[in-house]
C-alpha atoms as a printed R data frame, in Angstrom:
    type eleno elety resid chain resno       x      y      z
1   ATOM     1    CA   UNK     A     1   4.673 22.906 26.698
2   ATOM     2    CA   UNK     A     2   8.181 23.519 24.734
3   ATOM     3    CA   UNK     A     3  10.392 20.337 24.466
4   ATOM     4    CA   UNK     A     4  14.386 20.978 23.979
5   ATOM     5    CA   UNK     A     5  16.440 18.087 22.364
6   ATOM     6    CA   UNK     A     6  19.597 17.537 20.598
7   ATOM     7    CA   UNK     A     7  18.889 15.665 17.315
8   ATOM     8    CA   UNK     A     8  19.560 12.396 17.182
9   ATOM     9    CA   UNK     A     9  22.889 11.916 15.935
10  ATOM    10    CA   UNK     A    10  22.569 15.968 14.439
11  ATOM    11    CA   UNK     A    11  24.851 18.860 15.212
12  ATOM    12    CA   UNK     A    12  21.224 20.628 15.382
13  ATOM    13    CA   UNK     A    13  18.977 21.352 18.212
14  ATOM    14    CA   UNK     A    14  14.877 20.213 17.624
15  ATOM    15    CA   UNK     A    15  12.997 22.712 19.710
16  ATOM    16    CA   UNK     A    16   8.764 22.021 19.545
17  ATOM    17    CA   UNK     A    17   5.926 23.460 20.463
18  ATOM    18    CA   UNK     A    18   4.296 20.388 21.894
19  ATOM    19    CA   UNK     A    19   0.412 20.996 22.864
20  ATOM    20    CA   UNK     A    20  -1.195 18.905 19.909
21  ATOM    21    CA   UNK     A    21  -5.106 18.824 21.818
22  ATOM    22    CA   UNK     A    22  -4.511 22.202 20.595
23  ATOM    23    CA   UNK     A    23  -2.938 22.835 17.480
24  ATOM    24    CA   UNK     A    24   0.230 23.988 19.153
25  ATOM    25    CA   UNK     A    25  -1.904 27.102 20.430
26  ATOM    26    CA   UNK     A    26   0.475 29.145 22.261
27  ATOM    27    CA   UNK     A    27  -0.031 30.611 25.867
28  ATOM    28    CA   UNK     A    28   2.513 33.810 27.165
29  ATOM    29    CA   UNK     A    29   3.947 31.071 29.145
30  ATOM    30    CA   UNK     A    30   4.908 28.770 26.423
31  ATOM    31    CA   UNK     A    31   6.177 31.873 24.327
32  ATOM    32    CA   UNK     A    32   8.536 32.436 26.625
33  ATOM    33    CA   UNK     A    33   9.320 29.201 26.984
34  ATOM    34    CA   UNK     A    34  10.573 29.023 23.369
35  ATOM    35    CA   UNK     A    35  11.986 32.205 23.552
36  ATOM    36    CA   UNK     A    36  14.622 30.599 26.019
37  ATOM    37    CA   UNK     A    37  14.555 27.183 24.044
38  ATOM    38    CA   UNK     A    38  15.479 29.011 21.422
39  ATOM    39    CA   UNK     A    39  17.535 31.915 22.782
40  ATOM    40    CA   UNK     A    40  19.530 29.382 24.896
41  ATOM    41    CA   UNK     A    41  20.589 26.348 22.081
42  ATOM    42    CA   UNK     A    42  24.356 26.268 21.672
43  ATOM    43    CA   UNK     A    43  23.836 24.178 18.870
44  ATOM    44    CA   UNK     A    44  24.683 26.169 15.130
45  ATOM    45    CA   UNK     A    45  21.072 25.418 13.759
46  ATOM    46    CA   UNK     A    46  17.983 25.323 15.613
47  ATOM    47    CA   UNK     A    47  15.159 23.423 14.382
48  ATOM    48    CA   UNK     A    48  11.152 24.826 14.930
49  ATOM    49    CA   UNK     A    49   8.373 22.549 14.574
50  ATOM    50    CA   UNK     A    50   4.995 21.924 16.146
51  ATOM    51    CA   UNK     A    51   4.105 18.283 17.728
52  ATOM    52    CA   UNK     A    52   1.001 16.186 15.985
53  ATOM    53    CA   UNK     A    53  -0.465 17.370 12.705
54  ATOM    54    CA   UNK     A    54  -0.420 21.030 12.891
55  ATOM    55    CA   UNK     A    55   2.662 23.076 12.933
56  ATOM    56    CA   UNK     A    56   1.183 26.211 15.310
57  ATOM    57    CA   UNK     A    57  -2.628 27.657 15.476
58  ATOM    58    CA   UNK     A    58  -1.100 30.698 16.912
59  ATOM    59    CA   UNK     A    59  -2.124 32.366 19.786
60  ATOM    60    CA   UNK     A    60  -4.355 30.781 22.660
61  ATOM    61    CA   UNK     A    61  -7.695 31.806 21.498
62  ATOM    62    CA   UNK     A    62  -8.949 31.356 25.061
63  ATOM    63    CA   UNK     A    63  -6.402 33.653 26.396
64  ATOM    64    CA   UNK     A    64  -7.096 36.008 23.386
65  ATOM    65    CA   UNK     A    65 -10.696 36.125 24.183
66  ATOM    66    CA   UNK     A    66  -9.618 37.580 28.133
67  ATOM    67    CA   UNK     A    67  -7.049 39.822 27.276
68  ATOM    68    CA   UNK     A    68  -6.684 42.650 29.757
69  ATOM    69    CA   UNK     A    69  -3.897 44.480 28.129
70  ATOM    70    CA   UNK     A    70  -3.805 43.621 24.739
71  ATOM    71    CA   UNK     A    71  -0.964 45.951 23.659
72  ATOM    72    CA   UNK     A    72   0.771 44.458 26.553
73  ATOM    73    CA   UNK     A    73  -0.032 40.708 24.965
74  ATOM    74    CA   UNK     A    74   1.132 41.871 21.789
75  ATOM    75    CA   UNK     A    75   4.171 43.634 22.663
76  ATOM    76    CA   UNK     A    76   5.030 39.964 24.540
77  ATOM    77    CA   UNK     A    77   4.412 37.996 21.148
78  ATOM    78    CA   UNK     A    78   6.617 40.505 19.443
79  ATOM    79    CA   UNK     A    79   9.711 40.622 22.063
80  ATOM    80    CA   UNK     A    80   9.394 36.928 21.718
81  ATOM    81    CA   UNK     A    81   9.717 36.661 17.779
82  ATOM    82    CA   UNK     A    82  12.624 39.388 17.988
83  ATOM    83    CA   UNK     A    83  14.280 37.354 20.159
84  ATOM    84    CA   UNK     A    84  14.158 34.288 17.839
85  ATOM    85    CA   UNK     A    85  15.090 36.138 14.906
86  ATOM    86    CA   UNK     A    86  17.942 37.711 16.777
87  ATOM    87    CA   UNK     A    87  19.435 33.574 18.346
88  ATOM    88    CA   UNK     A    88  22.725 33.439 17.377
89  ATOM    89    CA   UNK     A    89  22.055 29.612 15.653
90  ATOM    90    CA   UNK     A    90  20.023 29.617 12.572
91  ATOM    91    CA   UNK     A    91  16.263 29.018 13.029
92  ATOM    92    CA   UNK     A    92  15.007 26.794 10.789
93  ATOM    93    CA   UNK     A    93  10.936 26.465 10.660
94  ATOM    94    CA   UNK     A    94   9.907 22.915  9.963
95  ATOM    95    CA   UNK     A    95   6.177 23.939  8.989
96  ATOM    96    CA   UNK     A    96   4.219 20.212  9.233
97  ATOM    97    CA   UNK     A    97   0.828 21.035  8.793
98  ATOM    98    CA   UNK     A    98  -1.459 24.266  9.663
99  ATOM    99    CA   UNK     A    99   0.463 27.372 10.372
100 ATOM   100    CA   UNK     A   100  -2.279 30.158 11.453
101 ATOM   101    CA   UNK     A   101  -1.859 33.532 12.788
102 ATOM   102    CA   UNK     A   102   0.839 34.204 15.605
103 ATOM   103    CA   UNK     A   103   2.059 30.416 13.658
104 ATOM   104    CA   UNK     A   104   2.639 32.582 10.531
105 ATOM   105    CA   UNK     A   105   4.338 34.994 12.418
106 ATOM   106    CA   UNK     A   106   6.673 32.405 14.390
107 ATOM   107    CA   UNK     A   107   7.886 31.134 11.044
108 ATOM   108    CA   UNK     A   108   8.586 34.435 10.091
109 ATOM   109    CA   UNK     A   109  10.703 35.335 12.949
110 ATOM   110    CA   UNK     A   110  12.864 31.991 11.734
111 ATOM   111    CA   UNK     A   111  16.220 32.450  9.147
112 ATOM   112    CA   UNK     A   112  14.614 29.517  7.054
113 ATOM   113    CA   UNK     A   113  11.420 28.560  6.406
114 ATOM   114    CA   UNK     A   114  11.011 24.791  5.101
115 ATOM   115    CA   UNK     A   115   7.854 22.739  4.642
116 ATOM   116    CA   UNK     A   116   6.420 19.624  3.808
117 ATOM   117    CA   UNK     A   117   3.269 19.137  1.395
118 ATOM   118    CA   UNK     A   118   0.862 18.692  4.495
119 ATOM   119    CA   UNK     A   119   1.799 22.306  5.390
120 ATOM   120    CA   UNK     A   120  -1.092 25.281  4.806
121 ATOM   121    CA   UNK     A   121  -0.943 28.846  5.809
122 ATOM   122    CA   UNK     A   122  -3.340 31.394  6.948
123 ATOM   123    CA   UNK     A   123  -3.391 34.942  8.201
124 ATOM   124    CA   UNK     A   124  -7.313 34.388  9.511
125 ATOM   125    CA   UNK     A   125  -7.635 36.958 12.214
126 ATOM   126    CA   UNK     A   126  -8.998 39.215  9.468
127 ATOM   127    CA   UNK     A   127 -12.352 37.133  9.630
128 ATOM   128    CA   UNK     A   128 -13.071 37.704 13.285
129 ATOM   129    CA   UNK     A   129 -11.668 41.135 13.546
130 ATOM   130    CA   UNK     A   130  -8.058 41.213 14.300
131 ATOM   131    CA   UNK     A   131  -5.083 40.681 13.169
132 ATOM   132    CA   UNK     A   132  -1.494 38.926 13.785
133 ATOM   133    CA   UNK     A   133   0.288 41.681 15.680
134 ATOM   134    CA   UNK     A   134   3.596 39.674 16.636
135 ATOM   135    CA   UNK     A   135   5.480 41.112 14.162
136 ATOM   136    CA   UNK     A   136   3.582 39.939 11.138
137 ATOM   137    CA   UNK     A   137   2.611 43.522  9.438
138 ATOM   138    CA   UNK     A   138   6.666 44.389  9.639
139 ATOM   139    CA   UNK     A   139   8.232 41.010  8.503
140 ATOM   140    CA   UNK     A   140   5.335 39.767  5.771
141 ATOM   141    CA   UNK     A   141   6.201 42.554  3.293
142 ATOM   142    CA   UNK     A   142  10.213 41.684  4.097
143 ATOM   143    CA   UNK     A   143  10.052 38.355  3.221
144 ATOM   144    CA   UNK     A   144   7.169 38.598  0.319
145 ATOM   145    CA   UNK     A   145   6.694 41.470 -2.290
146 ATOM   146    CA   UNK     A   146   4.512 43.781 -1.350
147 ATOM   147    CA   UNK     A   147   1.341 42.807 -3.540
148 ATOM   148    CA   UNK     A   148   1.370 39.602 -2.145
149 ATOM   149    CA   UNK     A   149   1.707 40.196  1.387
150 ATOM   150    CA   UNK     A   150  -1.401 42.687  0.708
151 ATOM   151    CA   UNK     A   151  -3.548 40.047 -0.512
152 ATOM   152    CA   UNK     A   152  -2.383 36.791  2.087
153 ATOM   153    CA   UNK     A   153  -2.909 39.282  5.086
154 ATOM   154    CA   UNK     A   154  -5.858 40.815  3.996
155 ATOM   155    CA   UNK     A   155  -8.015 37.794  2.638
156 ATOM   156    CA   UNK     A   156  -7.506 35.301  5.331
157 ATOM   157    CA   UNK     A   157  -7.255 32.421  2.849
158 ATOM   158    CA   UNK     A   158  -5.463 29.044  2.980
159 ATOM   159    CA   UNK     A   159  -2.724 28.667  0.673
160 ATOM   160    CA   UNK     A   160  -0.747 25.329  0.491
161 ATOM   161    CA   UNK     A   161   2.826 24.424  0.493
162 ATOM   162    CA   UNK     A   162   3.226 25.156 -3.161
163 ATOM   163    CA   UNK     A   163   1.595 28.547 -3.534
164 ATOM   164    CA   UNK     A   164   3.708 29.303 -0.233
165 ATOM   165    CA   UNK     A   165   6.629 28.371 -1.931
166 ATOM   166    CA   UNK     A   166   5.980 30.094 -5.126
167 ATOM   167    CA   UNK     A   167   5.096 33.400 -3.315
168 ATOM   168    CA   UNK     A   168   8.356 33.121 -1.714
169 ATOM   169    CA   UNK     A   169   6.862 32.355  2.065
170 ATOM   170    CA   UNK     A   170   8.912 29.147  2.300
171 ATOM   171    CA   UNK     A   171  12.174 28.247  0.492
172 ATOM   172    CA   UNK     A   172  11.354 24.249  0.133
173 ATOM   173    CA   UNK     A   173   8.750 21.705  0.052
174 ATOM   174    CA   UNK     A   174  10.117 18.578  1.190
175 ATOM   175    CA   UNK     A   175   8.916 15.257  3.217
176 ATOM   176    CA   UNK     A   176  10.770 16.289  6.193
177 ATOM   177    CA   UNK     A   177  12.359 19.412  7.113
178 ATOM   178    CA   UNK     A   178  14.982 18.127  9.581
179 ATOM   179    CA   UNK     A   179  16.864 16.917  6.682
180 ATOM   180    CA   UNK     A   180  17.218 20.426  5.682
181 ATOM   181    CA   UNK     A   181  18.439 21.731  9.082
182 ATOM   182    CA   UNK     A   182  21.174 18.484  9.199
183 ATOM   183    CA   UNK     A   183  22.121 19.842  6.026
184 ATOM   184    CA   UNK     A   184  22.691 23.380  7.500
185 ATOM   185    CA   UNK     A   185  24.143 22.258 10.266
186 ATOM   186    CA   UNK     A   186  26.733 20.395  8.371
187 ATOM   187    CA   UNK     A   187  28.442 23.538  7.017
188 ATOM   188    CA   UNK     A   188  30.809 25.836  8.864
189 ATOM   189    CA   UNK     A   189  29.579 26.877 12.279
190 ATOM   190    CA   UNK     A   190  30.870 30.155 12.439
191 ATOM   191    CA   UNK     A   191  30.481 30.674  9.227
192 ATOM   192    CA   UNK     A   192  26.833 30.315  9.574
193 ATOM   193    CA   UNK     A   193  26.305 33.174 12.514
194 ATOM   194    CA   UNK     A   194  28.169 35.547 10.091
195 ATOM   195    CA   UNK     A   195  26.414 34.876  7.622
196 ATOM   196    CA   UNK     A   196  23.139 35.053  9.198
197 ATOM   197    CA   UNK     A   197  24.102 38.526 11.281
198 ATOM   198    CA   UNK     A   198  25.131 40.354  7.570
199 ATOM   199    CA   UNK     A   199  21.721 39.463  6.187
200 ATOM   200    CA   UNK     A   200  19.827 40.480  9.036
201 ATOM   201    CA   UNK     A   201  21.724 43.751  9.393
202 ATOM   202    CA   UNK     A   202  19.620 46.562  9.052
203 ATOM   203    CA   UNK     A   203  22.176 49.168  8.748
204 ATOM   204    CA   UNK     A   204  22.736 51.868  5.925
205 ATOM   205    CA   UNK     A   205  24.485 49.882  2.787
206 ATOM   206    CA   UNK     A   206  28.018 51.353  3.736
207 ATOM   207    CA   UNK     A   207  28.129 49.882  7.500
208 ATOM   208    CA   UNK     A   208  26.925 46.536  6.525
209 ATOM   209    CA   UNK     A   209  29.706 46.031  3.809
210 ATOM   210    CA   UNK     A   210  32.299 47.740  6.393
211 ATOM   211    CA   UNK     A   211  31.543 44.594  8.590
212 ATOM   212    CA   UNK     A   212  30.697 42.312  5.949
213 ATOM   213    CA   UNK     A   213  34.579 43.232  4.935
214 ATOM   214    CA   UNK     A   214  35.883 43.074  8.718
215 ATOM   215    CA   UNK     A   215  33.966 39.248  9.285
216 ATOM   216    CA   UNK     A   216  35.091 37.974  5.878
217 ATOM   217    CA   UNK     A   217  38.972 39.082  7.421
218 ATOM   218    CA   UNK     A   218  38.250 37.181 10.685
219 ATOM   219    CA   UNK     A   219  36.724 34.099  9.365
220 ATOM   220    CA   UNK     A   220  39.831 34.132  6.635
221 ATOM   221    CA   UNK     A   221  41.934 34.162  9.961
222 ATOM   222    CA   UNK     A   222  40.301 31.553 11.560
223 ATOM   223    CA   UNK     A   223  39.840 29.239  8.657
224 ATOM   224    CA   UNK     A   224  42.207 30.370  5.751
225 ATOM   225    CA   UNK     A   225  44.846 27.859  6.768
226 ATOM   226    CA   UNK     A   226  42.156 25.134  6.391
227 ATOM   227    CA   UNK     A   227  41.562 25.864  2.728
228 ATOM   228    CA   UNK     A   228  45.014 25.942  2.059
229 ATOM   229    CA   UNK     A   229  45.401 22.236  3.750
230 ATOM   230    CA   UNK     A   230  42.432 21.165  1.547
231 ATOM   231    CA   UNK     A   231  43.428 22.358 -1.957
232 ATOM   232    CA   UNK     A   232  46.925 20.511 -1.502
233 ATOM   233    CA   UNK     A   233  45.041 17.397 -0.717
């Protein structure tokens, strides 16, 4: 089950993956069930967390285990973390807890990756034979350097918040990540989607500053008068 909720009093949207009995296990259902949660918010920032004390196990283990098309299941897990990392609002992960396998991988897919000291992470489909094939192989070595991508992936280990944060996995350890995405959420809201679309851009160096130079021009259209009003004040 996926619950969608404006934050309390927030200008941020709390989306969670809400099956505790089971660690947040997801189901193709429920994936695309946050894909639209996500996908969908209107909200600037978008806030990812998992209900109860684990953040996400991953994938269903009992729908693993029955898999008729497992290229076809994987393909699913990875249109489904594309299309978070593509949401126009920024996707904060608010990692509480255990974050294992295709739980890795979700927080990957996210802008922001935030946790609190409870949080522990774990690429442990090594030990049984497979591997997290949602997009984790392409976006680990993005977001660490290479030798430590290597050795999280291919030892199946538990790291903690600290070693995740050192190892550049997640940006923060703090008691509770939603203060981070009110924090986001209080800046600029357009703003924030350019900013977010020039780092993602994958294009050669001389397109991405070409529209990094064209969206600092609108924003300065939209907004310039506002800075002015503000320095005189």
């Amino acid at each position: 089950m996926i619950r969608s909720e404006r934050a309390d009093g927030g200008d941020y949207r709390v989306v969670t993956v809400d099956r505790p009995a089971a660690r947040n296990a997801l189901r193709p259902a429920d994936l695309d069930a946050l894909e639209a949660a996500v996908v969908e918010a209107t909200e600037p920032v978008v806030l990812l967390r998992g209900a109860g004390d684990a953040f996400c196990a991953g994938a269903d283990l009992d729908v693993v285990a029955d898999l008729s098309d497992p290229a076809a299941f994987a393909a699913h897990g990875q249109r489904v973390a594309a299309g978070i990392e593509d949401a126009d609002a920024v996707v904060v992960a608010g990692i509480d807890g255990p974050a294992r396998g295709g739980g890795v991988e979700l927080a990957l897919a996210c802008d922001v990756r935030i946790a609190t000291p409870r949080a522990t992470f774990a690429e442990s489909g090594v030990r049984f034979g497979l591997f997290g094939a949602w997009g984790g192989t392409v976006r680990l070595p993005r977001v660490l350097r290479e030798g430590d991508a290597m050795e999280f992936a291919l030892s199946g280990r538990t790291i903690d918040a600290e070693e995740a944060r050192r190892i550049g996995l997640v940006s923060r350890v703090v008691p509770d990540p939603a203060t981070v995405a009110a924090e986001l959420a209080g800046n600029e809201p357009d703003a924030l989607a350019v900013v977010k679309r020039r780092l993602r851009d994958g294009a050669p160096v001389a397109e991405r500053e070409a529209a990094e130079r064209e969206a600092f021009a609108r924003l300065h259209a939209a907004h310039g008068p506002e800075i002015a009003r503000d320095r005189k004040d």
